[in-house]
DOVEX-612141 format. One line per field, with one value per residue (C-alpha): residue number from 0; residue in three letters; x, y, z. Coordinates in nm, 3 decimals. Each point is the difference from the previous one (the first is absolute). Last residue first. Layout:
<atoms>
k = c(NUM	...) $
r = c(ALA	...) $
east = c(X	...) $
north = c(Y	...) $
up = c(Z	...) $
</atoms>
This chain:
<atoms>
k = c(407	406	405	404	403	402	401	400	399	398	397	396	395	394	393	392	391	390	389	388	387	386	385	384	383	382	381	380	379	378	377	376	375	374	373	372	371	370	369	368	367	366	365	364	363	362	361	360	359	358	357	356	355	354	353	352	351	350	349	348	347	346	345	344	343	342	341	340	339	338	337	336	335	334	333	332	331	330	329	328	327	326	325	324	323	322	321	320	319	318	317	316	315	314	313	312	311	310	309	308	307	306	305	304	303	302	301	300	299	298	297	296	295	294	293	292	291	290	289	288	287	286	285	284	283	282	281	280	279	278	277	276	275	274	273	272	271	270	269	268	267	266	265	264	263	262	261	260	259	258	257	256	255	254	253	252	251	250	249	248	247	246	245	244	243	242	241	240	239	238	237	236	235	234	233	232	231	230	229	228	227	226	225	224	223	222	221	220	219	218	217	216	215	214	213	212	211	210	209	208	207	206	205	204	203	202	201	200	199	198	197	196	195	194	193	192	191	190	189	188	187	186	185	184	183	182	181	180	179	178	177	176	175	174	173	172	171	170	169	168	167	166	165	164	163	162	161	160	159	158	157	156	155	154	153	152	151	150	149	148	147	146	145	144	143	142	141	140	139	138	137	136	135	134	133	132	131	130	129	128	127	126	125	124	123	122	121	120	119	118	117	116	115	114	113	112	111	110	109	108	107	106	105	104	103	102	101	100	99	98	97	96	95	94	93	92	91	90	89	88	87	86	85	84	83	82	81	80	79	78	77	76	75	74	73	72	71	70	69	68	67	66	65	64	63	62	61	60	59	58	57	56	55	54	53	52	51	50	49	48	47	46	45	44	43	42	41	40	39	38	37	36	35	34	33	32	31	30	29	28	27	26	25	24	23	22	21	20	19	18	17	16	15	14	13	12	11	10	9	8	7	6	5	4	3	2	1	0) $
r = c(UNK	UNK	UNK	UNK	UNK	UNK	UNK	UNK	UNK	UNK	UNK	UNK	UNK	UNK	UNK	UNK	UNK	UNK	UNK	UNK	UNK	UNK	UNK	UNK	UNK	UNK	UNK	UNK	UNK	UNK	UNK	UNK	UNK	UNK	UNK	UNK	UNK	UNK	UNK	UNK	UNK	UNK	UNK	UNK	UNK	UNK	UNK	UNK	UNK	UNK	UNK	UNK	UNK	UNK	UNK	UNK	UNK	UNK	UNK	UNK	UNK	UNK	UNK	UNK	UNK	UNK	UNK	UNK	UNK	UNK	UNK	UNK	UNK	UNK	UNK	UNK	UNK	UNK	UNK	UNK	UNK	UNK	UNK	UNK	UNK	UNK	UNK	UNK	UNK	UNK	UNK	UNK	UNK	UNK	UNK	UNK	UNK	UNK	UNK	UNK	UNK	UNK	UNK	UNK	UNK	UNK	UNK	UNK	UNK	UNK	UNK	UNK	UNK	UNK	UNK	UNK	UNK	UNK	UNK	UNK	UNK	UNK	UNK	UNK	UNK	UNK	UNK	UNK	UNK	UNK	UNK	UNK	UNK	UNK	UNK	UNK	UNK	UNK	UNK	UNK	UNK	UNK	UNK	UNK	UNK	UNK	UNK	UNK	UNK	UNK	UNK	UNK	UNK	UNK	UNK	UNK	UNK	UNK	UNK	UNK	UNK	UNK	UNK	UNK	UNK	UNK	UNK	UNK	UNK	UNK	UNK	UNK	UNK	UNK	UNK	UNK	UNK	UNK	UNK	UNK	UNK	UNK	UNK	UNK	UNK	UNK	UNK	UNK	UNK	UNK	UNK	UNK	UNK	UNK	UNK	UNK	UNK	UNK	UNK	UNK	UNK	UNK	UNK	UNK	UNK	UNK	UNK	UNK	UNK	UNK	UNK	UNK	UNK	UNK	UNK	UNK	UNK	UNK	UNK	UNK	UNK	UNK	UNK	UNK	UNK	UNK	UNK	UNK	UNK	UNK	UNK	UNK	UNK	UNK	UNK	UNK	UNK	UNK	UNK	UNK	UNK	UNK	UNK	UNK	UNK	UNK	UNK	UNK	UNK	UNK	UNK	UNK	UNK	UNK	UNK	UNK	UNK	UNK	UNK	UNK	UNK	UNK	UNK	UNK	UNK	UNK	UNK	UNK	UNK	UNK	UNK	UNK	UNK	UNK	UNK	UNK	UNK	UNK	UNK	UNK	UNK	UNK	UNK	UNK	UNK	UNK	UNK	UNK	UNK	UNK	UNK	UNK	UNK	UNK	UNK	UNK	UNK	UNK	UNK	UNK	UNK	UNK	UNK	UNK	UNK	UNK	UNK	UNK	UNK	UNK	UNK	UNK	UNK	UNK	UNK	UNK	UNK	UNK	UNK	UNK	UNK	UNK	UNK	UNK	UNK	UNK	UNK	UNK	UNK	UNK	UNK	UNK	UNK	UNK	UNK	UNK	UNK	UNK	UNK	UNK	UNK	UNK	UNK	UNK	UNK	UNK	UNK	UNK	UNK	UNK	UNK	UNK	UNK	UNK	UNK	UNK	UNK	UNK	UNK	UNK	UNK	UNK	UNK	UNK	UNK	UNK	UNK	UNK	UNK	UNK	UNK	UNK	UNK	UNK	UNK	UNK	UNK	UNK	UNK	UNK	UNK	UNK	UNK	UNK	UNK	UNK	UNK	UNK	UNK	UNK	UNK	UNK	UNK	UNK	UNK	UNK	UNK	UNK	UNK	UNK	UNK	UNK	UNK	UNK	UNK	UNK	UNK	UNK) $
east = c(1.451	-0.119	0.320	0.167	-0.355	0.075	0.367	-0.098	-0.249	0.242	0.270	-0.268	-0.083	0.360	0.211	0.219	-0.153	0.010	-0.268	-0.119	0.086	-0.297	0.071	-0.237	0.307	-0.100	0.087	0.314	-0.019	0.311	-0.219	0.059	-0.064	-0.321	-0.106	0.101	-0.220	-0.327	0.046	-0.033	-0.265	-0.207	0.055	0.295	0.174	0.158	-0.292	0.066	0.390	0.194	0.281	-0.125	-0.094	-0.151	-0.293	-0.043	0.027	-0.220	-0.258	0.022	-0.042	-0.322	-0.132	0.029	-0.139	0.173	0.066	0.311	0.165	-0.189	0.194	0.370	-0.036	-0.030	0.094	-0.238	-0.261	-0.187	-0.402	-0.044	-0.009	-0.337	-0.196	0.080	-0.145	-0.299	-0.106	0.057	-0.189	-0.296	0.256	0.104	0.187	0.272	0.038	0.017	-0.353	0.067	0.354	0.232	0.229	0.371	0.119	0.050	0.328	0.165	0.347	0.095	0.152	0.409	0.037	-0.226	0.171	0.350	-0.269	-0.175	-0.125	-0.078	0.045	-0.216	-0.394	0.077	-0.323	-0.217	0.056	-0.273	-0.258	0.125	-0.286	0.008	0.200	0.333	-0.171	-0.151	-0.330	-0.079	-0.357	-0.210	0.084	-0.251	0.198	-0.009	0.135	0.325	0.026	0.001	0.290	0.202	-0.007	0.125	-0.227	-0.054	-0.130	-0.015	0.096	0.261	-0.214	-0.229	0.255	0.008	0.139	-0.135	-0.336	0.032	0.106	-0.296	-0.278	0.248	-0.113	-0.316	-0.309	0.017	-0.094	-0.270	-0.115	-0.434	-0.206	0.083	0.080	-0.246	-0.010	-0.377	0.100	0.252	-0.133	0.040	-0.166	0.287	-0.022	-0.256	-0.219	-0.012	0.277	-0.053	0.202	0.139	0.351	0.117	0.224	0.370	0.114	0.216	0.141	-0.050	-0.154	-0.324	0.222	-0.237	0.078	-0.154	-0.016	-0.256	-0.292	0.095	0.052	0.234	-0.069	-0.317	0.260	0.229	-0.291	-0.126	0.349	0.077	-0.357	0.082	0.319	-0.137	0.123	0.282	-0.031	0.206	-0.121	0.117	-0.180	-0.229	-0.171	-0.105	-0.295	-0.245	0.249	0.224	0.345	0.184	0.314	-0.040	0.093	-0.116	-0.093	-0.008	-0.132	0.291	-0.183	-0.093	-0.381	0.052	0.143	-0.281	-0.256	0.168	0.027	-0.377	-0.079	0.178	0.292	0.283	0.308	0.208	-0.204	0.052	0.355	0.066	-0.213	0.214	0.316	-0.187	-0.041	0.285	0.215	0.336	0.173	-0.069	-0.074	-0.301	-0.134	0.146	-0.033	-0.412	-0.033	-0.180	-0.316	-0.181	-0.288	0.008	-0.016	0.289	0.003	-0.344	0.192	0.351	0.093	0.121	0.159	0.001	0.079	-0.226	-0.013	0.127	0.370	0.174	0.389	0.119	-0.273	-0.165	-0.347	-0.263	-0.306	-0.359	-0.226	-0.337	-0.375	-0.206	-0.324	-0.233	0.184	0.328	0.372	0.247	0.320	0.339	0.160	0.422	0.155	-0.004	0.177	-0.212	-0.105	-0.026	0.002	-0.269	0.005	-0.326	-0.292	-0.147	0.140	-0.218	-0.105	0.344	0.115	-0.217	0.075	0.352	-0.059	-0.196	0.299	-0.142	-0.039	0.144	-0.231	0.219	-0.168	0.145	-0.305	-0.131	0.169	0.307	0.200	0.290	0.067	0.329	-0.165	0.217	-0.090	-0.376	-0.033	0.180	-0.225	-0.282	0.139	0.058	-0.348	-0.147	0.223	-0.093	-0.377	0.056	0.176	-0.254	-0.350	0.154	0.097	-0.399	-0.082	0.209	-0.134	-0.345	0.018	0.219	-0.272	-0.283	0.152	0.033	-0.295	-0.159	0.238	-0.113	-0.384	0.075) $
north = c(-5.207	0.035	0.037	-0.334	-0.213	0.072	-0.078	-0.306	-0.123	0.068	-0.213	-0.283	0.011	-0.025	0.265	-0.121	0.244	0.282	0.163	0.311	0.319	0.267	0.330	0.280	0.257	0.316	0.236	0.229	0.333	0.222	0.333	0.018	-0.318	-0.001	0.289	-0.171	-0.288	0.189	0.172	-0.337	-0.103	0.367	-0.063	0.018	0.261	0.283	0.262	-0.071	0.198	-0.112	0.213	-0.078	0.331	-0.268	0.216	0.057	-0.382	-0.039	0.215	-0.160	-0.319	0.058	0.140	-0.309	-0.223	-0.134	-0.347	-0.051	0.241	-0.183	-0.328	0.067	0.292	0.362	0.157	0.315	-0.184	0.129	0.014	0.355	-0.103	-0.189	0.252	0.221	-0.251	-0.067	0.396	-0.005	-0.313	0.181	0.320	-0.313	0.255	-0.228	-0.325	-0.113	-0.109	-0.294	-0.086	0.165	-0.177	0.140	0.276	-0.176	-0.062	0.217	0.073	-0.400	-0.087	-0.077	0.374	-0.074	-0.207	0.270	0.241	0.247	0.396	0.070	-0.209	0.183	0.108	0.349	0.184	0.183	0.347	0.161	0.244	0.371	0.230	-0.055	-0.276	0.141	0.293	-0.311	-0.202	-0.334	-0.062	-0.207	-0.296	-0.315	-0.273	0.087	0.364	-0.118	-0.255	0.265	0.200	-0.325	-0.114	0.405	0.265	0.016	0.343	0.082	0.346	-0.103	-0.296	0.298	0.208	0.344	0.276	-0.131	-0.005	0.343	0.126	-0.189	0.219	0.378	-0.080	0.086	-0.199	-0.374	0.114	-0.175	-0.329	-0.001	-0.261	-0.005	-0.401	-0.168	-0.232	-0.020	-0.205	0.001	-0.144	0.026	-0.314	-0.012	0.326	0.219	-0.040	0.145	0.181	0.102	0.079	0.207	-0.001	0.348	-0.098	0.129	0.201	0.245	-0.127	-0.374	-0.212	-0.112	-0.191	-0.147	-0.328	-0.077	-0.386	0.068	-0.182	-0.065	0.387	0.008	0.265	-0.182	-0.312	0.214	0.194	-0.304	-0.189	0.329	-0.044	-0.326	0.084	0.196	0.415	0.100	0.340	0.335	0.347	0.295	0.292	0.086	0.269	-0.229	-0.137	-0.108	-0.079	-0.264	0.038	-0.291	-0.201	-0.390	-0.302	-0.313	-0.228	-0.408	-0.054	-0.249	-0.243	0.047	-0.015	-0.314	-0.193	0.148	-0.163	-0.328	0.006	0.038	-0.232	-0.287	-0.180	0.302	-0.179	0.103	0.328	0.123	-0.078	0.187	0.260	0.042	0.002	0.270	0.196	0.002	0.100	-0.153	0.189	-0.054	0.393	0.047	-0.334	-0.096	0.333	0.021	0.329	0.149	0.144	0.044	-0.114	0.177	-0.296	-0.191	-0.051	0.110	-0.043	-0.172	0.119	-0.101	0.225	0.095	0.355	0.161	0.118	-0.307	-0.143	0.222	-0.046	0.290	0.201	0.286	-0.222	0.251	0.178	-0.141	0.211	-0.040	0.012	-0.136	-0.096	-0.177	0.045	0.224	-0.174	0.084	0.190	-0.061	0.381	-0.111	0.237	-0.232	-0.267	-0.306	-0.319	0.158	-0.091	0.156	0.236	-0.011	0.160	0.008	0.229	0.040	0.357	0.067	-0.105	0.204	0.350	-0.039	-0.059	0.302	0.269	0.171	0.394	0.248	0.296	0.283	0.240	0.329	0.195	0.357	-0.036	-0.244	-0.017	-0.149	-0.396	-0.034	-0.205	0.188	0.310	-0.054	-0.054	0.286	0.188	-0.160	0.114	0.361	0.017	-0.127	0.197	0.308	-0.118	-0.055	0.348	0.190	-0.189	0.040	0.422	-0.060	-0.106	0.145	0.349	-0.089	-0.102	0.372	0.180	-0.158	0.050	0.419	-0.020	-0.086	0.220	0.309	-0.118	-0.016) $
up = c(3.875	-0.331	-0.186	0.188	-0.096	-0.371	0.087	0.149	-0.317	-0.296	0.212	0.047	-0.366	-0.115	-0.112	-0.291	-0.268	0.288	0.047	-0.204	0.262	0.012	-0.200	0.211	-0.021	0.033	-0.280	0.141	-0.018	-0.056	-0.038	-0.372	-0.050	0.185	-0.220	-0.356	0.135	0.103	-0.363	-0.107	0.187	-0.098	-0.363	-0.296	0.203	-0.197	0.014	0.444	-0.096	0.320	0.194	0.312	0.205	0.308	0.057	-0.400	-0.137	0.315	-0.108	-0.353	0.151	0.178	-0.291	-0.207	0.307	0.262	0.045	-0.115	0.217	0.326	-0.111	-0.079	0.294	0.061	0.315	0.063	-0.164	-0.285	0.118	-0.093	-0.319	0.092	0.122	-0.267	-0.229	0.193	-0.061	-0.344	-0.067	-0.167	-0.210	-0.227	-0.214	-0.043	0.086	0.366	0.109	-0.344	0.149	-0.225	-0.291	0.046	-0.303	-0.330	-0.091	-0.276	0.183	0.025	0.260	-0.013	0.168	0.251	0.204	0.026	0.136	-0.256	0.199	-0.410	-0.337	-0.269	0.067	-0.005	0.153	-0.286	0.073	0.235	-0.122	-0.194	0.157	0.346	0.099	0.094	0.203	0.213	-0.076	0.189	-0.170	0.292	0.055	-0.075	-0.090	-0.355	0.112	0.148	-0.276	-0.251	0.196	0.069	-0.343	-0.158	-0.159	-0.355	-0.123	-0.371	-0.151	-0.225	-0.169	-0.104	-0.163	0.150	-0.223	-0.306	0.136	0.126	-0.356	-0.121	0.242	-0.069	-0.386	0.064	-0.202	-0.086	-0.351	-0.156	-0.185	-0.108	0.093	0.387	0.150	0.117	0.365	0.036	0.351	0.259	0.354	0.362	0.216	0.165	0.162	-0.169	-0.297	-0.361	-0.153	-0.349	-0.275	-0.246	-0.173	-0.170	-0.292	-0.133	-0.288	0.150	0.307	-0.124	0.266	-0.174	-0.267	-0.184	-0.145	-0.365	-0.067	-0.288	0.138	0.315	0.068	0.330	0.269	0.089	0.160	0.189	0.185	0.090	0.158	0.196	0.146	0.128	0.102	0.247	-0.068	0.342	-0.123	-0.033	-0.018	-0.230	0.023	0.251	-0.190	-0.291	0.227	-0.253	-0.220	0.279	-0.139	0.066	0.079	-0.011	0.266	-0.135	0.330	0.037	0.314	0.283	0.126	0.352	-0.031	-0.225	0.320	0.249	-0.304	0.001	0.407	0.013	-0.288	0.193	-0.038	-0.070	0.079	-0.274	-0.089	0.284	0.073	-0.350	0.125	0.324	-0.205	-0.248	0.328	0.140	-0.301	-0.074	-0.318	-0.363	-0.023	-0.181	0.061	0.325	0.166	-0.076	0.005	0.333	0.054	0.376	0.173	0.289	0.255	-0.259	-0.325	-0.189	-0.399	-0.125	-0.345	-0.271	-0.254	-0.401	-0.159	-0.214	-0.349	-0.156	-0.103	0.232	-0.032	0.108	0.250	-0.151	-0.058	-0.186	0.180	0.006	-0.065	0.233	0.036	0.248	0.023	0.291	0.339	-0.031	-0.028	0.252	-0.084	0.175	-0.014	0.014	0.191	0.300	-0.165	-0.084	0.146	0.350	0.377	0.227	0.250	0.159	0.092	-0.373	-0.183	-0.366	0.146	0.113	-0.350	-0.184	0.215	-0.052	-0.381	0.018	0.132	0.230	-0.070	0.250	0.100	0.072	0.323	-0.028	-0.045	-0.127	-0.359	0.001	0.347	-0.023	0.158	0.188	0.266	0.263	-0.196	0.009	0.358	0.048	-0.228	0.185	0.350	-0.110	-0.122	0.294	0.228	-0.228	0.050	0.409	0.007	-0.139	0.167	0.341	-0.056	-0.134	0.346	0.216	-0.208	0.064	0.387	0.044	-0.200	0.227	0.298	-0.062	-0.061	0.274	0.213	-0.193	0.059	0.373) $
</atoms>
């Protein structure tokens, strides 16, 4: 009985250590396996690699905010926000041709859209149509209360000097760029002259340069730039690798402009419409020349303001959008003389579209005469409502039997 006892007990123990054996060579087969297809090597006891993340990657999912949102700047360009209370930066030289100052001058349109994006202002920097200067321009023309005056000056176009930097409290970064207010520009211009003697500094030079300080108090729009100084003593800018990038990317090289129909897309309250063309290079201007021109248009004039919009139909007026839709949908399925001129703006664009005329609408004076270039296109024929003048020999009687003719 004891012999049989123990005779179990050696067979349980060697199952279980014969267990024990070939699950740690599976295990160790398994991770070496594992290892291979990952084509890691082991290093000491362990073949785990850690992999570091690269920090800019790690900045700009932190800044990310849900969305994809359109840029002002290539994506290897570092955009660097100023701290609350003091900064202090060195402001890097222009590398573009022609720079007369150390930073290069935009406009640009801010809070477009539900995400309140940035765009440059297309008519200033590029002398092309923009949406939303033509909406500020109707704005500002009809403006007749404070409320409209103060929607009108929230789509001006801000006046923006855009600077490279070194941030010295945060040298590791490198070089950043900045989108510096005007106003500030304008302050550290005037302390880097000596009234007295007429002195400029030049706080850009590479070798001689000046450290500017100031302080950022406030949020929002209530943000502002004071104790702008500039360092006592000139020094170096520091390593030569933060100039050679600023030679090899120009500032006015690394602006975004994206086309009309993008920004208007957006004003009216799209979301950002990215694609792999987008991303990282923004849409070319659109070409504003002669295009889709019928034998009318070519004695128009090219320049003419785009058609004035109902006051629910401009731009961005995200209230009315619902009663807009409602009424483009209206179009009838056989258009008329009458029911063409009285749609609105929209109404005739989705028309222009359904019936694939070959009409420009930035050519038309105004809605009534894009109306008319549409009827003529169609072959329709303005009714006529032209009532005969008598006769200069028709005598009253005559005058008063036809009368009584057409009413029975």
């Amino acid at each position: 009985m004891t012999n049989e006892r123990s005779r179990r007990e050696e067979e349980t123990r060697g199952g279980r250590e014969g267990r024990r054996d070939r699950g740690e060579s599976e295990g160790r087969r398994g991770g070496r396996d594992r290892d291979e297809d990952r084509g890691s090597r082991s290093r000491g006891g362990s073949t785990f690699r850690y992999q570091a993340r690269d920090p800019s990657e790690l900045r700009r999912r932190a800044e990310r905010s849900g969305g994809d949102y359109d840029k002002m700047m290539k994506d290897h360009i570092k955009m660097w926000k100023p701290n609350d209370k003091t900064n202090r930066i060195r402001i890097l030289p222009p590398t573009w041709q022609g720079a007369t100052h150390f930073g290069f001058d935009v406009y640009v349109h801010y809070g477009i859209g539900p995400d309140r994006q940035s765009y440059l202002d297309l008519a200033k920097m590029k002398g092309a149509a923009d949406p939303i200067t033509e909406e500020y321009n109707d704005l500002r023309r009809t403006a007749s209360t404070e409320e409209e005056e103060k929607e009108a000056k929230d789509l001006s176009a801000k006046p923006r000097v855009v600077v490279y930097l070194i941030d010295r409290d945060n040298e590791k970064e490198g070089v950043q760029c900045w989108f510096m207010p005007a106003g500030l520009d304008k302050d550290i211009v005037m302390i880097s002259e000596d009234k007295s003697t007429g002195e400029v500094l030049n706080i850009d030079d590479p070798e001689e340069g000046y450290d500017v300080i100031f302080e950022k108090n406030g949020k929002a729009m209530t943000t502002k730039y004071e104790g702008v100084t500039i360092a006592r003593r000139s020094s170096p800018l520091g390593r030569d690798e933060w100039l050679e990038f600023a030679n090899d990317n120009p500032i006015p090289d690394q602006l975004l402009y994206y086309d009309y129909d993008h920004i208007a897309t957006i004003f009216n309250g799209g979301g950002a419409v990215k694609n792999d063309r987008d991303v990282g290079s923004g849409r070319e201007v659109r070409d504003e020349g002669p295009a889709r021109r019928s034998s009318r248009a070519d004695s128009r004039d090219s320049g003419r303001a785009r058609p004035e919009r109902d006051e629910a139909e401009r731009p961005g007026r995200g209230r009315d959008r619902e009663e807009t839709t409602s009424r483009r949908s209206r179009a009838p399925e056989e258009p008329t003389w009458d029911s063409i001129h009285s749609m609105t703006a929209p109404e005739l664009d989705d028309l222009i579209d359904q019936e694939k005329l070959d009409i420009n609408p930035r050519e038309a004076k105004d809605d009534e005469d894009l109306a008319d270039w549409i009827c003529d296109e169609l072959k329709l024929k303005k009714p006529s409502t032209h009532r005969a003048e008598p006769a200069a020999d028709e005598s009253a009687s005559d005058r008063l039997k036809r009368m009584r003719q057409g009413r029975d």
